[in-house]
N, CA, C and O of each residue as an XYZ file, in Angstrom:
584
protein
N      15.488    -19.575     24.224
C      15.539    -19.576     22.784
C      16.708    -20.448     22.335
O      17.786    -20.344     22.920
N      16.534    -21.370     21.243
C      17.322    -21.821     20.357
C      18.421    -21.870     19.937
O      18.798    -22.934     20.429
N      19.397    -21.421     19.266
C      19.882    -20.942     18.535
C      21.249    -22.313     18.100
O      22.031    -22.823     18.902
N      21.113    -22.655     16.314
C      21.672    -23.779     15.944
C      22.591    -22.496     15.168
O      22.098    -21.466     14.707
N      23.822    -22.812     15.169
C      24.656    -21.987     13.884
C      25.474    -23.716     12.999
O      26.182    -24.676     13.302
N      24.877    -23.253     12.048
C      25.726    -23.962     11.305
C      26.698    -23.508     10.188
O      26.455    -22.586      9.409
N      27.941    -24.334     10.199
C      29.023    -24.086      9.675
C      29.805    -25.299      8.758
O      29.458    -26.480      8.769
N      30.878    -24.771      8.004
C      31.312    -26.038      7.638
C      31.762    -25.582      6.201
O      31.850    -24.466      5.689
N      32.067    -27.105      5.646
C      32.930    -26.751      4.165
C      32.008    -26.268      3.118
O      30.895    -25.982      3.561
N      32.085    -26.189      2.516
C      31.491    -25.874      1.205
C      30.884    -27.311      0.460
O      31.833    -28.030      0.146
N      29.859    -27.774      0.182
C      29.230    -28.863     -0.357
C      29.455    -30.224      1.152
O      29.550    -31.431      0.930
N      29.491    -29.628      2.495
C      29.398    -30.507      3.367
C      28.498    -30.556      3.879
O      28.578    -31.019      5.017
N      26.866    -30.046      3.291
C      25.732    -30.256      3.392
C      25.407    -29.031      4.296
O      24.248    -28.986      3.885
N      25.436    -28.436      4.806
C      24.977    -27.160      4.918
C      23.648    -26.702      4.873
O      22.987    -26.186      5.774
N      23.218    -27.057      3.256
C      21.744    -26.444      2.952
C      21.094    -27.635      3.140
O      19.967    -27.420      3.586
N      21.249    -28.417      3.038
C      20.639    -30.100      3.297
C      19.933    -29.404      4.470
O      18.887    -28.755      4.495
N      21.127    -29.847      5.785
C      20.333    -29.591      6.944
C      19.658    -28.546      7.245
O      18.665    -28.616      7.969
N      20.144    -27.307      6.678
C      19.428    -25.684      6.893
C      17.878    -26.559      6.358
O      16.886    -26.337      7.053
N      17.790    -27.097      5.680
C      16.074    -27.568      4.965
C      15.433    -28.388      6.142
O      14.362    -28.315      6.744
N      16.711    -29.324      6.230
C      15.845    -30.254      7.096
C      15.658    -29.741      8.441
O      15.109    -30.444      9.290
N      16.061    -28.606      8.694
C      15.425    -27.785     10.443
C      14.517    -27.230      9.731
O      13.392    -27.365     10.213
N      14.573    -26.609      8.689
C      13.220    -25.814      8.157
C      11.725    -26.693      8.481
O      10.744    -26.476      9.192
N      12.061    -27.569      7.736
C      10.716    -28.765      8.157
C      10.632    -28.955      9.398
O       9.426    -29.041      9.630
N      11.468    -29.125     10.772
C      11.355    -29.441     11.889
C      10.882    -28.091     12.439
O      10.595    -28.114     13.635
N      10.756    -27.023     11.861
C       9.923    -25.833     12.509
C      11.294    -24.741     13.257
O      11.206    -24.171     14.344
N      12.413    -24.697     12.369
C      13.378    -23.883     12.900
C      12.875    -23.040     11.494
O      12.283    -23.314     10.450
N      13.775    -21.282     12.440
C      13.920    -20.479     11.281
C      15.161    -20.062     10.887
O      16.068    -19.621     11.593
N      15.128    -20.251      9.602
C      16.524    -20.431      8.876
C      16.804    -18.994      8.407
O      15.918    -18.248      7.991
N      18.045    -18.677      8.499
C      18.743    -17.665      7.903
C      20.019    -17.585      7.590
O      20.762    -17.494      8.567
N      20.622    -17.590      6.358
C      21.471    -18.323      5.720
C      21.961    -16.693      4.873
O      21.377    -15.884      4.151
N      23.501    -16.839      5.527
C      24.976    -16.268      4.847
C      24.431    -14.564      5.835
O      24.506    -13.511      5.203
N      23.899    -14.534      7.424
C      23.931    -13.299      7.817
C      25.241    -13.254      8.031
O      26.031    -14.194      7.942
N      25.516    -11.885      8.382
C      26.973    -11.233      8.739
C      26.823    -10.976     10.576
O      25.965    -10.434     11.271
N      28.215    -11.719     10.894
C      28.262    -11.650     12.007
C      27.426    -10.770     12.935
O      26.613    -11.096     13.800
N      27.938     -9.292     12.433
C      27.815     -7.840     13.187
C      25.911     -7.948     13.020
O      25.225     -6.982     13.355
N      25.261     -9.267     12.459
C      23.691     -8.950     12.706
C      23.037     -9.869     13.733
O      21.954     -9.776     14.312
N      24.043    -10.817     13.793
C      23.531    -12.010     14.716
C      23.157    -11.460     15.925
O      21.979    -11.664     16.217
N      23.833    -10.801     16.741
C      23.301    -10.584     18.036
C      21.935     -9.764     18.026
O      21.139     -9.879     18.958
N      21.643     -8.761     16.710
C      20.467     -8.406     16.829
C      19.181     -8.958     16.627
O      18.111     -8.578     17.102
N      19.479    -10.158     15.658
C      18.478    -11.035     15.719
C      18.704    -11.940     16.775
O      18.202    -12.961     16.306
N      19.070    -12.199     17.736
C      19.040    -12.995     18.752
C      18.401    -12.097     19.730
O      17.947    -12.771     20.655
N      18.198    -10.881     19.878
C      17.961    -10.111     20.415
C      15.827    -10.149     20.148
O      14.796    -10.357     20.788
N      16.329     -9.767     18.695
C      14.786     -9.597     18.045
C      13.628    -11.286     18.372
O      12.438    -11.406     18.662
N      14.603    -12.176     18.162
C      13.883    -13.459     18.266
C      13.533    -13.519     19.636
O      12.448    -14.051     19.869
N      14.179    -13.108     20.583
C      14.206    -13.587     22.380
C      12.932    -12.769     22.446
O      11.926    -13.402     22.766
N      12.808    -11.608     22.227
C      12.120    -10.117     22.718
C      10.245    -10.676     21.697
O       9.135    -10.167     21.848
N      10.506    -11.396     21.123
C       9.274    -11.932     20.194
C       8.606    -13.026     21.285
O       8.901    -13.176     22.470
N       7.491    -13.816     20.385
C       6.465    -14.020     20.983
C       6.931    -15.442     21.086
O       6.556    -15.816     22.198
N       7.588    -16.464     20.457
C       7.829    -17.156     20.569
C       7.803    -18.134     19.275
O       7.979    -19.334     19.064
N       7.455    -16.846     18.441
C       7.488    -17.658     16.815
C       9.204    -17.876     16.295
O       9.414    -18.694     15.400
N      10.172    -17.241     16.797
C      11.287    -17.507     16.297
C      11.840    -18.268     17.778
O      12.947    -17.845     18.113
N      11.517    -18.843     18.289
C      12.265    -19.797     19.564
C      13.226    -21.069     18.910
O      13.818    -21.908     19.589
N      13.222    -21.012     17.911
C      14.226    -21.741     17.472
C      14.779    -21.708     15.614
O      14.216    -22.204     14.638
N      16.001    -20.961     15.700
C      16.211    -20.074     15.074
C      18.062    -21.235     14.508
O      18.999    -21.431     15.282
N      17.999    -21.666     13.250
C      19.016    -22.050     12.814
C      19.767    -20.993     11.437
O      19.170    -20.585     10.440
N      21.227    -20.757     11.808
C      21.804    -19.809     10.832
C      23.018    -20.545     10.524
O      23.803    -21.011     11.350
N      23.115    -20.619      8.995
C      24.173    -20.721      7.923
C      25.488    -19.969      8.022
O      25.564    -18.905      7.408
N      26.640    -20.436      8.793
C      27.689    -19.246      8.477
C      28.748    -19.814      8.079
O      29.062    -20.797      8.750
N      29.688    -19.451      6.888
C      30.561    -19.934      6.351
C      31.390    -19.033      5.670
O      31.299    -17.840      5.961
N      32.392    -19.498      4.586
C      33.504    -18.526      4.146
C      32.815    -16.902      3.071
O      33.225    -15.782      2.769
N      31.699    -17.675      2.867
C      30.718    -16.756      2.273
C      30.346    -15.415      2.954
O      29.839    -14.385      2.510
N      30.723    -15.738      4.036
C      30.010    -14.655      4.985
C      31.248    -13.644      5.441
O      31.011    -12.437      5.471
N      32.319    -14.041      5.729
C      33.459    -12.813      6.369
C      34.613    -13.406      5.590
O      34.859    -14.526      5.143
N      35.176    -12.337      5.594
C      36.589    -12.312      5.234
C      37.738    -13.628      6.756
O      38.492    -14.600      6.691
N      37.131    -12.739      7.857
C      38.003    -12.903      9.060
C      36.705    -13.831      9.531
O      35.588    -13.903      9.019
N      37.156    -14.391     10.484
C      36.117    -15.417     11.712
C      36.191    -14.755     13.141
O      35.495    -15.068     14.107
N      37.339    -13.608     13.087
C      37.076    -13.069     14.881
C      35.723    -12.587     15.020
O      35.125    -12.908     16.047
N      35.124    -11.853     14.141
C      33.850    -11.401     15.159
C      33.022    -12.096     15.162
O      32.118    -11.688     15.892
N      32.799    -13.090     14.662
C      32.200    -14.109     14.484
C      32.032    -14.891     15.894
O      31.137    -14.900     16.739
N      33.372    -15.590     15.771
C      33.863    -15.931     17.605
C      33.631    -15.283     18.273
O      33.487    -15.885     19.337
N      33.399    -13.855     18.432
C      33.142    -12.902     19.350
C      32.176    -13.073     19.917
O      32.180    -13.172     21.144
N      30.611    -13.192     18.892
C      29.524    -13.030     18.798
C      28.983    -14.433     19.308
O      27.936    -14.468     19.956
N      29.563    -15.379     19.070
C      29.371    -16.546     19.513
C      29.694    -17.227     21.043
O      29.124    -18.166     21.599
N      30.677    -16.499     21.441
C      30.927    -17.000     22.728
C      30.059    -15.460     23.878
O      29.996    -15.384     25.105
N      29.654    -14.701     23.051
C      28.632    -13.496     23.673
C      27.377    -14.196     23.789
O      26.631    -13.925     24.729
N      27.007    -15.228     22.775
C      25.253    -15.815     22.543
C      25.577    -16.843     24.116
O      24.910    -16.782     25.149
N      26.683    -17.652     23.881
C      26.750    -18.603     24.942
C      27.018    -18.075     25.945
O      27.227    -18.902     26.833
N      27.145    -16.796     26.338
C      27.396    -16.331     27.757
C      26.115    -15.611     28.558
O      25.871    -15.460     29.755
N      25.352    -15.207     27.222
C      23.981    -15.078     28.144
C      22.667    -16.059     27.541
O      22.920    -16.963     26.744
N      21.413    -15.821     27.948
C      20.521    -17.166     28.036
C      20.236    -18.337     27.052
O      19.712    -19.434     27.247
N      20.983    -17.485     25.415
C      20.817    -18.212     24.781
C      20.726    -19.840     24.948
O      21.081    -20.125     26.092
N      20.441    -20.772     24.342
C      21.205    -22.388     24.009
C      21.780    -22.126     22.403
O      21.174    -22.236     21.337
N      22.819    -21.838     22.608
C      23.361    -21.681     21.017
C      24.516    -22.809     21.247
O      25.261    -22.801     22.226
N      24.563    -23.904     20.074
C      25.194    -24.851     19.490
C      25.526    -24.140     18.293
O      24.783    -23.390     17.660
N      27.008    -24.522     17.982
C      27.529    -24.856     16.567
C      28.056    -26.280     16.207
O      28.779    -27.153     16.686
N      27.375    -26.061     15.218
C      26.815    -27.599     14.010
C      28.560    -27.276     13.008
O      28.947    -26.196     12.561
N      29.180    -28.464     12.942
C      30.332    -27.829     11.870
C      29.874    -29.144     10.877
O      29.408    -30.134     11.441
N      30.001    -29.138      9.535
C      29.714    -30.324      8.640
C      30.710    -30.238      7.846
O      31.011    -29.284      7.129
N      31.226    -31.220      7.962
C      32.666    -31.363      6.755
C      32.306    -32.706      5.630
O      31.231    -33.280      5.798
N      32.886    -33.000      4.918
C      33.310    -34.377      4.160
C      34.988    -34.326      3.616
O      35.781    -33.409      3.828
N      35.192    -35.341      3.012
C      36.557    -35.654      2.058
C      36.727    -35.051      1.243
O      35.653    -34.793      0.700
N      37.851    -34.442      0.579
C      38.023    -34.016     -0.247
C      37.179    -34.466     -1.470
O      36.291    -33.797     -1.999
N      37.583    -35.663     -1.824
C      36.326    -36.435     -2.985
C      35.260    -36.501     -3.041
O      34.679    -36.645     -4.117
N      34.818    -36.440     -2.210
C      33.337    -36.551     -1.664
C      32.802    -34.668     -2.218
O      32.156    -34.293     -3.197
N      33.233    -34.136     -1.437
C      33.372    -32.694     -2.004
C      33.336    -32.121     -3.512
O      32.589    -31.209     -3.866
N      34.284    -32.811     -4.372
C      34.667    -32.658     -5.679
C      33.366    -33.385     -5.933
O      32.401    -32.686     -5.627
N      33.123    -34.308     -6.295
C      32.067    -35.122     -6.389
C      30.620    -33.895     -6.477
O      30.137    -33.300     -7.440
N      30.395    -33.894     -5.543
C      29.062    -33.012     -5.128
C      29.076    -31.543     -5.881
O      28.118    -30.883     -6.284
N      30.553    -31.244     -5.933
C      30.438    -29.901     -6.760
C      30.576    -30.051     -8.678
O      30.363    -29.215     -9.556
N      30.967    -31.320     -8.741
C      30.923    -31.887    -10.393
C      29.096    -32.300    -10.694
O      28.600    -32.393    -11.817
N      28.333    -32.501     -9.348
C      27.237    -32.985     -9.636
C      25.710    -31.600     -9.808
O      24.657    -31.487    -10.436
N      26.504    -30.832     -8.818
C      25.838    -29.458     -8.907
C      26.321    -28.364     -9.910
O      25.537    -27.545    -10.390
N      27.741    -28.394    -10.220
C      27.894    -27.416    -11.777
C      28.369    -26.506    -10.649
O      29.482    -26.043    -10.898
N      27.892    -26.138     -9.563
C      28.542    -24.761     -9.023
C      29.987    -24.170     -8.594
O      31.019    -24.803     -8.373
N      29.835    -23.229     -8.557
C      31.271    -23.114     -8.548
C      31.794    -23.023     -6.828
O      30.879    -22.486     -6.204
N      32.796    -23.329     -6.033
C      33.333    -23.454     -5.166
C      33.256    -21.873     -4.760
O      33.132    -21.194     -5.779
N      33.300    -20.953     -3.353
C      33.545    -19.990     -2.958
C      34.788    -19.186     -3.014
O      34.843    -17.961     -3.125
N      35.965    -20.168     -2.908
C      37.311    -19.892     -2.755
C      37.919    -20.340     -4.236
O      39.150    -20.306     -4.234
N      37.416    -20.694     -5.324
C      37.895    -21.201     -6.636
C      38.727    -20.404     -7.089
O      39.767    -20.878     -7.545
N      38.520    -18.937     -7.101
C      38.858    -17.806     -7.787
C      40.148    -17.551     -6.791
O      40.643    -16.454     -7.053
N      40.963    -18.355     -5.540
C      41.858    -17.575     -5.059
C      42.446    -18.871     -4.861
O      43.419    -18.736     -4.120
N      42.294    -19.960     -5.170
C      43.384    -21.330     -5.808
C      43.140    -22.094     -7.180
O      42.141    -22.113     -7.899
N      44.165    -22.611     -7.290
C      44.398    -22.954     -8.580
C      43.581    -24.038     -8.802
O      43.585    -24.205    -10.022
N      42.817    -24.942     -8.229
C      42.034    -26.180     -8.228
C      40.614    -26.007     -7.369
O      40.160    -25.021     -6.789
N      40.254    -26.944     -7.474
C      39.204    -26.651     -6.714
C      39.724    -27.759     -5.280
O      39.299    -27.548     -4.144
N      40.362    -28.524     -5.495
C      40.910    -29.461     -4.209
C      41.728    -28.425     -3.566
O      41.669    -28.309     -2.342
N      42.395    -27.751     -4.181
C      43.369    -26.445     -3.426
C      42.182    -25.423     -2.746
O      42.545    -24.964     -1.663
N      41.029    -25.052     -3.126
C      40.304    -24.019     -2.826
C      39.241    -25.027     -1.802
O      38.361    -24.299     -1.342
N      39.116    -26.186     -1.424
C      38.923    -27.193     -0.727
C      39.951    -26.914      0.766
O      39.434    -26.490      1.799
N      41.215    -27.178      0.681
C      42.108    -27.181      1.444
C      41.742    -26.171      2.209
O      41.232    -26.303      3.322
N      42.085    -24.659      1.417
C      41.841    -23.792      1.910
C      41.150    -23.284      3.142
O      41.415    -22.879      4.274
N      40.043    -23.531      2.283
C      38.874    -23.443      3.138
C      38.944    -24.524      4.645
O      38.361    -24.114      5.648
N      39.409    -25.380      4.678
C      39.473    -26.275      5.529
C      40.396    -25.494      6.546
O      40.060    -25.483      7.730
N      41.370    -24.938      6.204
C      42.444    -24.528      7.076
C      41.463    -22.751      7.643
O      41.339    -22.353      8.801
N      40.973    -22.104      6.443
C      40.293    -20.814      7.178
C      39.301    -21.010      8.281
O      38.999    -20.131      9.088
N      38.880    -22.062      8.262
C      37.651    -22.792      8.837
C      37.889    -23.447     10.445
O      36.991    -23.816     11.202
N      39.022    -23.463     10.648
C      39.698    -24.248     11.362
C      39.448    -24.081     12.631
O      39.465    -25.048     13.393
N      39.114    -22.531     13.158
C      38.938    -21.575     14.350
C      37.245    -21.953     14.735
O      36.698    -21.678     15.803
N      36.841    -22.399     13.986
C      35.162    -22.836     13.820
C      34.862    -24.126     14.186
O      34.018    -24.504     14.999
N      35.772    -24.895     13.386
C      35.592    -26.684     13.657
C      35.993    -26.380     15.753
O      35.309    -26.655     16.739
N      37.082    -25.865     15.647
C      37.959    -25.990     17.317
C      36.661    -25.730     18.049
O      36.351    -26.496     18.962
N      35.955    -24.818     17.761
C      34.968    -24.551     19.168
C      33.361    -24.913     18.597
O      32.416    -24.215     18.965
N      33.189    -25.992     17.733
C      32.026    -26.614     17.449
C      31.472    -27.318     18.478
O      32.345    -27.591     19.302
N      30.427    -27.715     18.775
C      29.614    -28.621     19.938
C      29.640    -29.828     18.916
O      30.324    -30.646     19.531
N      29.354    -30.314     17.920
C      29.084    -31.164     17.027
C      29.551    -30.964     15.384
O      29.226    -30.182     14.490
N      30.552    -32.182     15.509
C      31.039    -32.104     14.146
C      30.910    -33.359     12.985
O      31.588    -34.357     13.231
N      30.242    -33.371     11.975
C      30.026    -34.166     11.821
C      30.520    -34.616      9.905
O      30.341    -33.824      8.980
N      30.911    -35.525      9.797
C      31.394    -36.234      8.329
C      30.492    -36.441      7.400
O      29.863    -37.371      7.905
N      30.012    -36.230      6.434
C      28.853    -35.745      5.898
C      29.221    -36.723      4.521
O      28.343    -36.948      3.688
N      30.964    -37.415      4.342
C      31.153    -37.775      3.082
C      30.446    -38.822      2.776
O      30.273    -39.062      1.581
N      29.766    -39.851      3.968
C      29.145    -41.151      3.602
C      27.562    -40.950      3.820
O      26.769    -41.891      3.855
N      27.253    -39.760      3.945
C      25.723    -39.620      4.140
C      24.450    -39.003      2.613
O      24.794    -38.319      1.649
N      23.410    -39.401      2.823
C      23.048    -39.018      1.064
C      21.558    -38.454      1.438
O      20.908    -38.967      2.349
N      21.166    -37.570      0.813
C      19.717    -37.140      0.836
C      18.660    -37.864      0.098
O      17.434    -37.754      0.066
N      19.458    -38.587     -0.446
C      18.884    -39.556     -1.734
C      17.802    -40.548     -0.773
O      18.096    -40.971      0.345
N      16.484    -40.807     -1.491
C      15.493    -41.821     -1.255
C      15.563    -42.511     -1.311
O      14.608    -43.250     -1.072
């Protein structure tokens, strides 16, 4: 079985790619909580082979802390899983940009004074995630655009 976790900043494309595995025939599940992952890795393996490749969304949205997270992650890679983590970042600007173009509001807005500060942030909480990624990738020069 599968298993893609993806991670990363906030507007560093994230749902982009969560879509674009959707179309490639992954199943997406986006903002679970650590403490469920192993049971759906569990539930997907023990299935027929309709969830054999299984991509999940995890970010600041999801925990306070990142240990059990790490926990759970170096548990998937220690038994049969193939679990990769996907980390997607961009530039600060690039970032601002994308969140002036969507109206939404940042995750961490409400606990810095800017949104480049609640940017930072996140970059530094995130940090334990980027370190043990398989693939990290810069997302500021890339566009979904046709």
């Amino acid at each position: 079985m599968e298993i893609l976790i993806i991670s990363g900043l906030s507007g560093g494309g994230k749902s982009k790619a969560a879509s674009f595995l959707e179309d490639v025939g992954f199943y997406i599940v986006d903002n679970m909580p650590a403490g469920m992952i192993m049971k759906l890795a569990e539930f997907c393996a023990a299935g027929s082979g309709r969830y054999s490749r299984v991509a999940l969304v995890y970010d600041v949205r999801t925990a306070d802390s990142f240990d059990e997270f790490l926990e759970v992650l170096a548990t998937l890679r220690q038994r049969e899983y193939d679990c990769k983590l996907l980390f997607l970042e961009a530039e600060v600007d690039a970032i601002i940009k994308r969140y002036k173009e969507t109206r939404r509001a940042h995750p961490l807005l409400e606990e810095a004074d800017s949104l480049e500060e609640a940017i930072k942030l996140e970059r530094t909480m995130l940090a334990p995630l980027r370190a043990r990624a398989d693939k990290i990738i810069n997302t500021t020069n890339l566009s979904t655009a046709k």
